[in-house]
C-alpha positions in Angstrom: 28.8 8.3 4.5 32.7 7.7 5.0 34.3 10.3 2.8 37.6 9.1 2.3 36.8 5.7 1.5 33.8 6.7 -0.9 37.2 9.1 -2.7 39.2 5.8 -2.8 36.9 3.6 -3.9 35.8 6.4 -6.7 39.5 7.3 -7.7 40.5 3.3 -7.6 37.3 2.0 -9.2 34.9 5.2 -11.0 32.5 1.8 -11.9 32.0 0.1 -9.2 29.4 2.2 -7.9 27.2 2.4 -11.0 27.9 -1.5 -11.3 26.9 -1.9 -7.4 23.3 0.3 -8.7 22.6 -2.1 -11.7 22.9 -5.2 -9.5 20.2 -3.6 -7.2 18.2 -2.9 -10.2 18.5 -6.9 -11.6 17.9 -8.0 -7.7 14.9 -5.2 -7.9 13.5 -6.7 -11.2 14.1 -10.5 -10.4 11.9 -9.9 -7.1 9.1 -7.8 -8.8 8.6 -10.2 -11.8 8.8 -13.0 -9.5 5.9 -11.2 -7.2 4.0 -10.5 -10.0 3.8 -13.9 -11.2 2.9 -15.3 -7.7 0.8 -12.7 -6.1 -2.8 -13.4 -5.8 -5.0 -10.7 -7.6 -7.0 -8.6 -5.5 -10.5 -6.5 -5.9 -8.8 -3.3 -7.2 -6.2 -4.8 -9.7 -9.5 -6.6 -11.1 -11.5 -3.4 -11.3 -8.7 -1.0 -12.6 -8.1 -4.1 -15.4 -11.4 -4.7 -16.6 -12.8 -1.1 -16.2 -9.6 0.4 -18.0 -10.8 -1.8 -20.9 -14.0 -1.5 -20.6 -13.1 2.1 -21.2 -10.3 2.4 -23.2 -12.4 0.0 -25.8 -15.5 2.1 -26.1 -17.7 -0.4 -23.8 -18.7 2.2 -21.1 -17.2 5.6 -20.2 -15.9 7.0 -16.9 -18.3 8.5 -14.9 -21.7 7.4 -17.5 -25.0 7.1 -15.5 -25.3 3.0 -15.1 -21.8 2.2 -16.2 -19.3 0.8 -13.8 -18.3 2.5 -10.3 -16.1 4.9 -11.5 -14.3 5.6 -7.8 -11.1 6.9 -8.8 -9.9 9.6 -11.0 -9.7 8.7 -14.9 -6.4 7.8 -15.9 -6.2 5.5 -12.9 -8.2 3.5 -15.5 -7.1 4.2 -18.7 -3.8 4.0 -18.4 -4.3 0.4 -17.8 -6.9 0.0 -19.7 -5.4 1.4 -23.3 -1.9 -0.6 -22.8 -4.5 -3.5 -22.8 -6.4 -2.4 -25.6 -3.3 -2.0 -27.8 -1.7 -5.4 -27.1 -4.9 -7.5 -25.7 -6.6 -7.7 -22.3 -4.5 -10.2 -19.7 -3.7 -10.2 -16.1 -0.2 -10.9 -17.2 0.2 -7.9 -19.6 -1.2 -5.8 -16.2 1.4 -7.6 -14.2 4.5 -6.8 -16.3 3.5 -3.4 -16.8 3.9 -2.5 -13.1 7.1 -4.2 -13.2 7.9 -2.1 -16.4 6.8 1.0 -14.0 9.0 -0.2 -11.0 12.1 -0.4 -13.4 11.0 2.9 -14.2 10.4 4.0 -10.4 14.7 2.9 -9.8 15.9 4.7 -12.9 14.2 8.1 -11.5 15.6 7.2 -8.1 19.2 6.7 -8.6 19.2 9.6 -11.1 17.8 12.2 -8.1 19.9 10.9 -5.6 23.2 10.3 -7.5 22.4 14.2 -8.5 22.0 15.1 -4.9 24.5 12.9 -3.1 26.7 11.1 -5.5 27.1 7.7 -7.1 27.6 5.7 -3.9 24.7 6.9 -2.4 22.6 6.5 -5.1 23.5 2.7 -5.4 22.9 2.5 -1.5 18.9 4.3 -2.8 18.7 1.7 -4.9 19.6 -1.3 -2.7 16.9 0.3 0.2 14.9 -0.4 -2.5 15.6 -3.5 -3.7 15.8 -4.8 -0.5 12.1 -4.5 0.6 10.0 -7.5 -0.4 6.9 -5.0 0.7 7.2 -2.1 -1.4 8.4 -4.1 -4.3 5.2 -6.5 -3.7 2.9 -3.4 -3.8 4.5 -1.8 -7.2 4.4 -5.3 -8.8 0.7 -5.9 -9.2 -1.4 -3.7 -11.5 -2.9 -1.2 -9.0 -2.0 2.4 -9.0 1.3 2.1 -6.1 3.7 1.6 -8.4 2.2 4.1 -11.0 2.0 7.0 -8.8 5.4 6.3 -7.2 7.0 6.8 -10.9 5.8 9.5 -11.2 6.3 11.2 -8.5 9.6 10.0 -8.2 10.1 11.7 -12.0 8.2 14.9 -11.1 11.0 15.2 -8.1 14.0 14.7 -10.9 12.8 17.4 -13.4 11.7 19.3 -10.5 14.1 19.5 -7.3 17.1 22.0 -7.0 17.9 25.6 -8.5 19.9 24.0 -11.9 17.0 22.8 -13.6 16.2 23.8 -17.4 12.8 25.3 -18.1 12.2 22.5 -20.0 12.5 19.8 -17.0 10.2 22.0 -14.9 7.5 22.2 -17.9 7.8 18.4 -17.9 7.9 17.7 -14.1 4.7 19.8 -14.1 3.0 18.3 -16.8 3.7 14.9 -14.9 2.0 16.6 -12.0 -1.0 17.7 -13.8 -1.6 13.5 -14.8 -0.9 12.5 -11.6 -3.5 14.2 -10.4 -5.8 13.3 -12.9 -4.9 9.3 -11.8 -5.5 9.5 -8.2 -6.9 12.4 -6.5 -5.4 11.9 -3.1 -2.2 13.2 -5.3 -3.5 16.6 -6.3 -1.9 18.2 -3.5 1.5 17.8 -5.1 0.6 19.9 -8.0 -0.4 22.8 -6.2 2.7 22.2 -4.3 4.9 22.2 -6.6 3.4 25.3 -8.3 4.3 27.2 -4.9 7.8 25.4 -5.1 8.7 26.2 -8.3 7.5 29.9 -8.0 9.9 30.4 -4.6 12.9 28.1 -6.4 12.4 30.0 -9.7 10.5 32.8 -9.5 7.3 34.3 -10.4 7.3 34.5 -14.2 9.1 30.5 -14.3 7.4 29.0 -11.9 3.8 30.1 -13.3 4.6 29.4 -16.8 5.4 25.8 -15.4 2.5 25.3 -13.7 0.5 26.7 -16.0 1.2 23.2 -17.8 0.5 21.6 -14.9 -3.1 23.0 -14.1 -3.7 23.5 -18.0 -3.5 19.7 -18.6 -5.5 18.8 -14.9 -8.5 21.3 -16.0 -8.2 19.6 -19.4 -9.5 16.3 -18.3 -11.9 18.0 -15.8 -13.1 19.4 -19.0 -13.4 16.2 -21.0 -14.7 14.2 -18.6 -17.1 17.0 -17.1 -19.6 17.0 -15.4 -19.4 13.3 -14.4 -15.8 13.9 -13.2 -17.6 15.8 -10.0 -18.4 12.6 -8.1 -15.1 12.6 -7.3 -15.4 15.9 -5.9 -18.6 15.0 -3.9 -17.3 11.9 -2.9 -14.9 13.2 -1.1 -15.5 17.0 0.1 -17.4 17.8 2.9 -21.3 18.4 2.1 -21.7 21.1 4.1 -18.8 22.9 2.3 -19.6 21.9 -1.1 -23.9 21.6 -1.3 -23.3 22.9 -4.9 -21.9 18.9 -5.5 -25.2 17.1 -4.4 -26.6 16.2 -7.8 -23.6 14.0 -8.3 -23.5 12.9 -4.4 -24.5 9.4 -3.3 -28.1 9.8 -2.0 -27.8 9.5 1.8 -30.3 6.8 2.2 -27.5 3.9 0.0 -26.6 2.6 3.6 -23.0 0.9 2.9 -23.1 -2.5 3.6 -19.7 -2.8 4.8 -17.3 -1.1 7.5 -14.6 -1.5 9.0 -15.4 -1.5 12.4 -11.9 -1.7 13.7 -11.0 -1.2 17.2 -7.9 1.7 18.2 -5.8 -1.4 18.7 -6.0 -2.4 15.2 -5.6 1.3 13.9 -2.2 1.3 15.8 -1.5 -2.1 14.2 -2.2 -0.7 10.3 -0.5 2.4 11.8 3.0 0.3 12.8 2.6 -1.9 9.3 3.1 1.0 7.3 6.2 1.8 9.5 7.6 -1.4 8.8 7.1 -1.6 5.3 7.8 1.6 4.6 10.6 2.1 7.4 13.7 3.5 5.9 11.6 6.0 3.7 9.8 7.2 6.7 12.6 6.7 9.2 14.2 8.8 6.8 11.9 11.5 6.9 11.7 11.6 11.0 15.5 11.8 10.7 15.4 14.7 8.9 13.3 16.3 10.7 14.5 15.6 14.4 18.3 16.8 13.0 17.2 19.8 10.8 20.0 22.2 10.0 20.1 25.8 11.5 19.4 28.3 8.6 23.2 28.9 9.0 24.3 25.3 8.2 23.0 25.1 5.2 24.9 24.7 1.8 22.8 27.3 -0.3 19.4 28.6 0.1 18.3 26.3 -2.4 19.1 22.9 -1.0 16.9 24.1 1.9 14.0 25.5 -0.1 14.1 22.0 -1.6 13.9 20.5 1.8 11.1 22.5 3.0 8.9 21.5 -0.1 9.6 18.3 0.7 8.9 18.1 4.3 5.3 20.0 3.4 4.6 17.6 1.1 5.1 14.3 2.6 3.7 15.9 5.9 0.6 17.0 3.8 -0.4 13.4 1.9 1.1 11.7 5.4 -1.5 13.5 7.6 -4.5 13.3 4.5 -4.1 9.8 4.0 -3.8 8.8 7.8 -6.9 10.7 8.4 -8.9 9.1 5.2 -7.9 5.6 6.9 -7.0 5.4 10.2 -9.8 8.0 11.1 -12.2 6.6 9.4 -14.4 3.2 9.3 -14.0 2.4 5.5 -10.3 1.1 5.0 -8.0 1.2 8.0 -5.6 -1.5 7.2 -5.2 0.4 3.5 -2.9 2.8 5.4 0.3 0.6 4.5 -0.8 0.6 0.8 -1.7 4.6 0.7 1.8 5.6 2.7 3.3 3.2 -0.1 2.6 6.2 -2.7 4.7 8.7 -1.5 7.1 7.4 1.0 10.1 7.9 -1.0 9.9 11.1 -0.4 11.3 10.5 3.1 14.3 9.3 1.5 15.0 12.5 -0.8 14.6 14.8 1.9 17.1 12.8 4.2 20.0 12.9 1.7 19.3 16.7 1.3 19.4 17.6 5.1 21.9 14.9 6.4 25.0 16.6 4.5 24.2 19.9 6.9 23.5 18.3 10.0 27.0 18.8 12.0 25.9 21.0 15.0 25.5 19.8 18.5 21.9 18.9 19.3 19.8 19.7 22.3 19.2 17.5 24.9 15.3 17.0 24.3 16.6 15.9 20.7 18.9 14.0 22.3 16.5 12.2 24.4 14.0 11.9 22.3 15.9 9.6 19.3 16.8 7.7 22.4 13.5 7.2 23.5 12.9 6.2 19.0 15.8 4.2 19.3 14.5 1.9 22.2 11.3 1.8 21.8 10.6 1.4 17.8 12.1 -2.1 18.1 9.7 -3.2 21.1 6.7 -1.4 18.8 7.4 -3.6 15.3 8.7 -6.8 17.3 5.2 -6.7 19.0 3.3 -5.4 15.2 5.0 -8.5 13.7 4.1 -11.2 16.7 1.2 -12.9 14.2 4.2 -13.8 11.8 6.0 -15.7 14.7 3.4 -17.0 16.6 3.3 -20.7 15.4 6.9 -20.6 15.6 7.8 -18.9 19.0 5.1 -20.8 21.2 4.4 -24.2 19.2 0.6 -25.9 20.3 2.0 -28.7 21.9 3.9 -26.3 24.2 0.3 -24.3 24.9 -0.9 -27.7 25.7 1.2 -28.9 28.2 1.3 -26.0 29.9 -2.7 -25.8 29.8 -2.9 -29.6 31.6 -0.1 -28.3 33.9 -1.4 -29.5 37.2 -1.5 -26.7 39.8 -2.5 -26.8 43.4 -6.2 -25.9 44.3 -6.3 -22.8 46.6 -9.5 -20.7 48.0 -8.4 -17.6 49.7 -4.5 -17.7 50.2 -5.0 -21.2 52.1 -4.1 -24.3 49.8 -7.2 -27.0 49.2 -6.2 -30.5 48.9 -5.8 -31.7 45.4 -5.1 -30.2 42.4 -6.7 -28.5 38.8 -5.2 -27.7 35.3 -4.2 -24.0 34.9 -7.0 -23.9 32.4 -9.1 -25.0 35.0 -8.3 -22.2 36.9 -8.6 -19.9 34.1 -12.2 -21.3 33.6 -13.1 -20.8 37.5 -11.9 -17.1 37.4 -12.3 -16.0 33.9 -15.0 -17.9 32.3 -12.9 -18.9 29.8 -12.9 -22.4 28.1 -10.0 -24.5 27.0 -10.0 -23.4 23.4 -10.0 -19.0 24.9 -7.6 -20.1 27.4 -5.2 -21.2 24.6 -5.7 -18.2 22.3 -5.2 -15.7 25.7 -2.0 -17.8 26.7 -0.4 -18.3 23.3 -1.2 -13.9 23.0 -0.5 -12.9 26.3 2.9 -15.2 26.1 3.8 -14.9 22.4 2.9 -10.7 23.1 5.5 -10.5 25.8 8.0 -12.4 24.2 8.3 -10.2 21.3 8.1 -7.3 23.7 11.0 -8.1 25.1 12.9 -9.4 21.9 12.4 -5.9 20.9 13.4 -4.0 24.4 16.7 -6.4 23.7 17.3 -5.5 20.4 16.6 -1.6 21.5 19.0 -2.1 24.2 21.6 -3.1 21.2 21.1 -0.5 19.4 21.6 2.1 22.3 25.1 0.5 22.9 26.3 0.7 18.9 24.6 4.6 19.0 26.9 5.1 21.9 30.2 3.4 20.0 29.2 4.7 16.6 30.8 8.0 16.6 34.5 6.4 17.9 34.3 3.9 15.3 33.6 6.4 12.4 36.2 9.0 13.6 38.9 6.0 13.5 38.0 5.0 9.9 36.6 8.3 8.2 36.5 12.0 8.1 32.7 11.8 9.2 32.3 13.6 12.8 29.0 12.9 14.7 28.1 15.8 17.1 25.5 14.7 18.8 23.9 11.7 20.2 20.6 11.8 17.9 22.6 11.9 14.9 24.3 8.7 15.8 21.3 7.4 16.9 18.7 8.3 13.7 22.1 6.6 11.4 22.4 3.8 13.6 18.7 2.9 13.5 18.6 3.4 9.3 21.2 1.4 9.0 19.7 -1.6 11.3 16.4 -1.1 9.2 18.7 -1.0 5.8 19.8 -4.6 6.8 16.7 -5.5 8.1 14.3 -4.2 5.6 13.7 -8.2 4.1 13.2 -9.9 7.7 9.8 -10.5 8.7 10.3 -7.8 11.3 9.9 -5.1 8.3 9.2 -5.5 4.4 9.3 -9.5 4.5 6.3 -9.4 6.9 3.9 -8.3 3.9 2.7 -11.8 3.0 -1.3 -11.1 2.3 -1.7 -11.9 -0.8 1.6 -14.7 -0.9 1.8 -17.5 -3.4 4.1 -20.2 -3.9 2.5 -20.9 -7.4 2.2 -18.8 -10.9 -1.2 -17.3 -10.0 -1.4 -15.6 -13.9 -1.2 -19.5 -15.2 -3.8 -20.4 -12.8 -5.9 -17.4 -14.4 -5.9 -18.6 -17.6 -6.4 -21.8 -17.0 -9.7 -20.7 -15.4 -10.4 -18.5 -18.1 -10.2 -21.3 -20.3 -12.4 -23.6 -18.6 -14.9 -20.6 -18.2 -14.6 -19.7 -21.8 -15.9 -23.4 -22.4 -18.8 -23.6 -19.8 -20.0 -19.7 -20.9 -22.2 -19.6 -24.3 -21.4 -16.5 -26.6 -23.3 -13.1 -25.3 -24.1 -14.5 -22.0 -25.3 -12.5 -19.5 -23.4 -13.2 -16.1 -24.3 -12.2 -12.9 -20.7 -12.0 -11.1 -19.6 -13.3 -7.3 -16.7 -15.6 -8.9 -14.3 -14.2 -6.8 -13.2 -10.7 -5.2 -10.7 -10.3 -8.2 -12.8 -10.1 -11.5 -9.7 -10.8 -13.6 -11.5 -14.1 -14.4 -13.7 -11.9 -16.6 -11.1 -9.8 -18.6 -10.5 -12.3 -21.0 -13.7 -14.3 -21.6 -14.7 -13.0 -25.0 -18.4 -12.0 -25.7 -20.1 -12.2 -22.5 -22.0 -9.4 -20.1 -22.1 -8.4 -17.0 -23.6 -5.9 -14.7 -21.2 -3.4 -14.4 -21.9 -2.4 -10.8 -20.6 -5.9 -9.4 -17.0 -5.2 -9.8 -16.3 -3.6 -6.3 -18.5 -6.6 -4.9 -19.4 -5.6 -1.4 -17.8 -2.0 -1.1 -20.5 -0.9 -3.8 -23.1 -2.9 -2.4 -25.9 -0.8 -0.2 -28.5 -2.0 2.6 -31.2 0.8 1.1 -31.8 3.4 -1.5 -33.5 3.2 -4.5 -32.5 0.9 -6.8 -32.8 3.0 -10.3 -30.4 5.8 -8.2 -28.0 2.7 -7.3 -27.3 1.6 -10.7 -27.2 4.9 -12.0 -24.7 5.6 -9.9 -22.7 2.1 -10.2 -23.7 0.6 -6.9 -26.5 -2.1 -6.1 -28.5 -3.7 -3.7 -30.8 -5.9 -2.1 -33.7 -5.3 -5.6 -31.1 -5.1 -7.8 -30.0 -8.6 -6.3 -33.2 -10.4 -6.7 -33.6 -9.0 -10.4 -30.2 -10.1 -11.7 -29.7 -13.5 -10.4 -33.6 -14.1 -12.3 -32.6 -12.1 -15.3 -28.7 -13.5 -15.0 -28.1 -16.7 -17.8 -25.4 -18.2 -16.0 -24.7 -17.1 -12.3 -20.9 -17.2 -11.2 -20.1 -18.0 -7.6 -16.9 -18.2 -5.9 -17.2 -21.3 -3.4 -15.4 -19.0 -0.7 -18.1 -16.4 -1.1 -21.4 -19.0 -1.8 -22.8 -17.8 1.9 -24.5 -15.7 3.9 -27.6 -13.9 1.7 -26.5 -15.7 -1.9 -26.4 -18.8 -0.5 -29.7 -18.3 1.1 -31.3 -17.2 -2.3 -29.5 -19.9 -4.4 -30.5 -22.4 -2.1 -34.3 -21.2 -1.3 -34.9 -20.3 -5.2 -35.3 -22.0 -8.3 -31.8 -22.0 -9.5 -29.4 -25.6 -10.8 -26.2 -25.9 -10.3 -24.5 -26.8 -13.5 -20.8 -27.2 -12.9 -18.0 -26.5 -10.8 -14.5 -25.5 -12.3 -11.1 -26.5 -10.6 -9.8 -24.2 -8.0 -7.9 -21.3 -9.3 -4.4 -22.3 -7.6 -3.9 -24.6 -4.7 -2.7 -21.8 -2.7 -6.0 -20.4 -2.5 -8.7 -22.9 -1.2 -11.9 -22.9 -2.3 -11.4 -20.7 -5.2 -13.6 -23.3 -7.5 -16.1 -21.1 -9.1 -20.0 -22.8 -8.9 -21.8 -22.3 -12.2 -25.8 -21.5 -11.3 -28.1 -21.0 -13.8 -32.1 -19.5 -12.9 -34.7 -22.2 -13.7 -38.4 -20.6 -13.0 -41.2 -23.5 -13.0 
C-alpha cells in the first residue's frame, strides 16, 4: 500500500517479507492446534467422524437404504473417514487434520496473493488470517470449513489469471470437480469456473479443463448412483424436479425441530457472519463500491478475473443466505456457511484496488460514509451479549431497580414514593426479575449503540486525514473519499479482527481444557462399562465422538443427527430406510437397546418421561466429559421387562 517504502524495505531486506508470512503462518498454526485441542465437539464433527468410518471401513455405504443419514455429498465423509481408517479412528487424528488443512489453506493463500500483489501483501493475507480467532476456530475442528476453504483457495491458484499452464487449469478443475462432490452447496464453482476458463482461455482450453472437472463430478454420481439423488431431492424444488420423488423424504416425516427464529435474530446471524468474516467480506464490498472503469484497468485479464470472482462469491453469498436466513432450519449456521467462501472477498480486493485511482461519484461517496458510520454502531450492538456482564454489572441493575422515585398519577405528584421497578410493574406488568432483563437490554443496547456511533465518528475523521497523511509518506494518491473510507475501515477491522467486536467474539463452543483428553478418558470408562457387541441405543451427547472409538459395539445408525433426523410422523419402516426415526422407532429401540446411553443434559422432555415411566435401571453414571461442559456425565440405562 505505500510504494516506496514497500521498494526500500524489498531492496534493503528481500526476506523480511517472506519471514513477516512464516511468522503469520506459526501464529496461524499455534492458534488452530490450540483450538483444536480445546474446542468442544459438536453434532456434525461427530457425524462426518463416525460416518466417514463407518464408510470408509466397509460398515455401511453412503446413501444404503437403513444406513446412516447420508445428508451431505460423499467425500464430505470419506475423506475423513479413510484418513481414519488408515491410521485409526480418534477425535484427535480428526482435529489435526483440519489443522493440517488450514496450513494448507495459508500456503495456497500467500502463493495467490504474492502472485497477484507481491510479497508484502501476501504476508499482510496471511496475518488477516492469522489474526481471526473465528475463522481459524471454524477450520480447526473436523467439519468440512476448513476443507472446502483449501480447496477453493487451490482451485483459485491453478486457476486465476491469463499465465497459467494447461496443466494448473486441468488440476484447478479437477479440484473443482471433488469439491463438489464434498459439499453440494459448492457445485456452483465448477460450472463457474468452466465459463471462466473458456472466456480466460478459450474454447478448446477451457473445455478440455473442465472436461476434467465434470468427468470426475459425474464419476462419483456414477458410483454412488442412484442413491446419490437424495441429495438432489433434498434440495431442488418438487415441483421442478417430480422425476426425484422416489428418493424424496415422504411428506408426512414432520421434522421435529425448527428454528423458529424471529427477523431480529436473522439480522443478528446476518451481522455475526460480518464480524467473523469482516475483512474477507469488507473486502469484497470494497471492491465492488470502487470498481474500476473498463479503461483503468491493467489488462483485460485482471478484470475478467475480477468479474469471475465477484459472480462467484455473489452467487454462494446470495444461495447460502437464502438456504439460512430464509429459511426455518439453520439460521445462526449463516456465519459457518459464509466461512466457506469468504476468502474470496479478499482475492478480488487485491485485484481491483491496484486500478481504483479515478474520482468517485458522490452517491459512492456518500454511501461508504454512510458504511463507515454506521457498521461500527451495527457490530458494537451484534456483540452487546459478549459485554453485557461487564458493561452493566447486577449490582448496578439492582440499585437502580430499588431507586426510590416519587409516586405521580397524571402529571400531579402523590405523596410518597415506589422503586422504578415498581413503576415498571404498575405500567408494564412486568416483575422484578423482566424488569432487570428489559433495563440491563434496553441500557446495555444503547450503550453499545453509541460506543459504536463514537467509534464511527473516529473513523470519519481518520477517512478525512487519510489521504494527507499517505501523500506525505508515499507515492499512493487517494481520489476520492470512498476510497479512503473502504481502506480506512479494512484497516480498523485488520487490527481489530481478534477483539470481541469481530473474530474473538466466536466463543460457542470455547474451552479452557483439552476437550480430546476429556474424550478419551470417556471412551475409556465407556469401553469398561460396555460388553463386547452391545447394542446401544445413543442420546450420550449431541457429539457422537464418544462412539468412534469404543471397539465392537452397535448402534442404530439413524441417531447420529439426534433431533435434526428425528420426525413427529411417517412411517417408521420409510424413516429408517431413509436414516431418520421417530416416535415407534423410539419405543422399539430403547426395549430392543442392551445398554441405553444418556447425556445428563439431554435426560428430559420425552426420554426422560419413558425412562422414568418404563421398566428400565440405571446402572452407572460416568464422570463428566470436561468441567467446562456441565452435565456432560453420560447415564447408563439398561431395559428390564418383568
Amino acid at each position: 500500500m505505500l510504494p516506496r517504502l514497500r521498494q526500500q524495505l524489498e531492496h534493503w531486506t528481500p526476506w523480511l517479507p517472506n519471514g513477516m508470512a512464516i511468522l503469520g503462518a506459526i501464529a496461524y498454526f499455534l492458534q488452530s492446534r490450540s483450538y483444536a485441542l480445546t474446542q468442544l465437539s459438536v453434532l456434525d464433527e461427530g457425524a462426518y467422524l463416525l460416518k466417514g468410518f463407518w464408510f470408509a471401513s466397509g460398515q455401511y455405504v453412503p446413501y444404503q437404504d437403513y444406513g446412516p443419514l447420508t445428508n451431505h455429498m460423499p467425500l464430505a465423509f470419506l475423506i475423513p473417514g479413510y484418513i481414519q481408517a488408515w491410521f485409526g479412528p480418534s477425535l484427535a487424528l480428526g482435529r489435526y487434520f483440519a489443522v493440517l488443512l488450514g496450513i494448507l489453506f495459508i500456503l495456497g493463500l500467500w502463493l495467490i496473493i504474492r502472485r497477484l500483489s507481491g510479497n508484502w501483501i501476501a504476508a499482510a493475507a496471511v496475518w488477516a488470517m492469522a489474526l481471526n480467532p473465528a475463522l481459524i476456530k471454524m477450520y480447526s475442528v473436523a467439519v468440512t470449513q476448513g476443507l472446502i476453504a483449501a480447496m477453493l483457495v487451490w482451485i483459485m491458484y491453478l486457476s486465476l489469471g491469463k499465465e497459467r499452464s494447461r496443466w494448473h487449469l486441468f488440476v484447478g478443475s479437477a479440484i473443482a470437480g471433488l469439491m463438489a462432490l464434498t459439499r453440494l452447496n459448492m457445485t456452483p464453482v465448477l460450472f463457474l469456473l468452466i465459463l471462466y476458463l473458456i472466456w480466460e482461455h478459450g474454447w478448446p482450453t477451457g473445455l478440455s479443463a473442465g472436461a476434467l472437472g465434470v468427468g470426475i463430478w459425474l464419476l462419483g454420481h456414477a458410483i454412488f448412483w442412484p442413491g446419490i439423488l437424495q441429495m438432489w431431492a433434498t434440495y431442488t424444488p418438487q415441483e421442478l424436479t417430480p422425476f426425484l420423488d422416489p428418493w424424496r423424504v415422504p411428506v408426512e416425516a414432520l421434522p421435529s425441530w425448527t428454528s423458529g427464529v424471529s427477523l431480529q435474530s436473522r439480522l443478528l446471524s446476518f451481522l455475526e457472519a460480518l464480524r467473523f468474516n469482516f475483512v474477507p467480506l469488507m473486502s469484497a464490498l470494497a471492491a465492488w463500491l470502487l470498481w474500476p472503469k473498463p479503461d483503468s484497468w491493467p489488462d483485460a485479464s485482471k478484470r475478467r478475473s475480477a468479474i469471475f470472482l465477484s459472480v462467484l462469491l455473489a452467487t454462494l453469498l446470495i444461495m447460502h443466505a437464502i438456504a439460512s436466513l430464509g429459511a426455518d432450519y439453520c439460521v445462526f449456521c449463516f456465519p459457518l456457511y459464509t466461512a466457506f467462501f469468504s476468502v474470496l472477498g479478499l482475492i478480488l480486493f487485491l485485484l481491483v484496488w491496484p486500478s481504483c485511482d479515478s474520482p468517485r461519484s458522490r452517491v459512492i461517496d456518500n454511501t461508504a460514509k454512510i458504511l463507515l458510520f454506521a457498521l461500527p454502531a451495527a457490530l458494537s450492538v451484534a456483540s452487546y451479549s459478549l459485554f453485557a456482564a461487564t458493561i452493566l454489572p447486577r449490582p448496578w441493575i439492582r440499585q437502580l431497580l430499588i431507586f426510590e422515585l416519587p409516586r405521580t398519577s397524571g402529571f400531579s405528584i402523590q405523596p410518597g414514593t415506589i422503586p422504578f421497578w415498581g413503576l415498571l410493574e404498575n405500567r408494564y406488568g412486568l416483575s422484578y426479575a423482566e424488569s432487570s432483563r428489559f433495563v440491563q437490554g434496553a441500557l446495555g443496547y444503547a450503550g453499545m449503540l453509541l460506543l459504536g456511533i463514537l467509534f464511527g465518528a473516529v473513523l470519519l475523521w481518520l477517512a478525512r486525514q487519510f489521504p494527507q497523511f499517505l501523500a506525505k509518506r508515499s507515492e499512493l494518491r487517494l481520489n476520492s473519499f470512498a476510497s479512503s473510507a473502504m481502506l480506512v475501515l479494512l484497516l480498523a477491522g485488520f487490527v481489530l479482527s481478534p477483539s470481541p467486536f469481530l473474530g474473538g467474539g466466536y466463543r460457542t463452543y470455547d474451552c479452557t481444557e483439552n476437550v480430546i483428553a476429556g474424550y478419551e478418558r470417556l471412551t475409556t470408562e465407556l469401553q469398561d462399562e460396555l460388553p463386547s457387541d452391545a447394542l446401544v441405543f445413543w442420546r450420550g451427547g449431541r457429539s457422537a465422538i464418544p462412539l468412534l472409538e469404543i471397539e465392537n459395539i452397535q448402534t442404530f445408525p439413524a441417531q447420529l443427527n439426534g433431533d435434526y433426523s428425528y420426525r413427529l410422523a411417517g412411517n417408521a419402516d420409510d424413516l429408517e430406510r431413509y436414516g431418520l426415526w421417530g416416535p415407534a422407532l423410539l419405543q422399539n429401540w430403547l426395549q430392543n437397546a442392551d445398554l441405553i446411553l444418556v447425556e445428563k443434559d439431554l435426560y428430559r422432555t420425552w426420554l426422560q418421561d419413558a425412562l422414568e415411566s418404563g421398566p428400565y435401571e440405571l446402572l452407572t453414571t460416568t464422570d463428566r466429559l470436561v468441567d467446562c461442559s456441565p452435565r456432560s456425565e453420560i447415564l447408563i440405562y439398561t431395559y428390564r421387562p418383568d
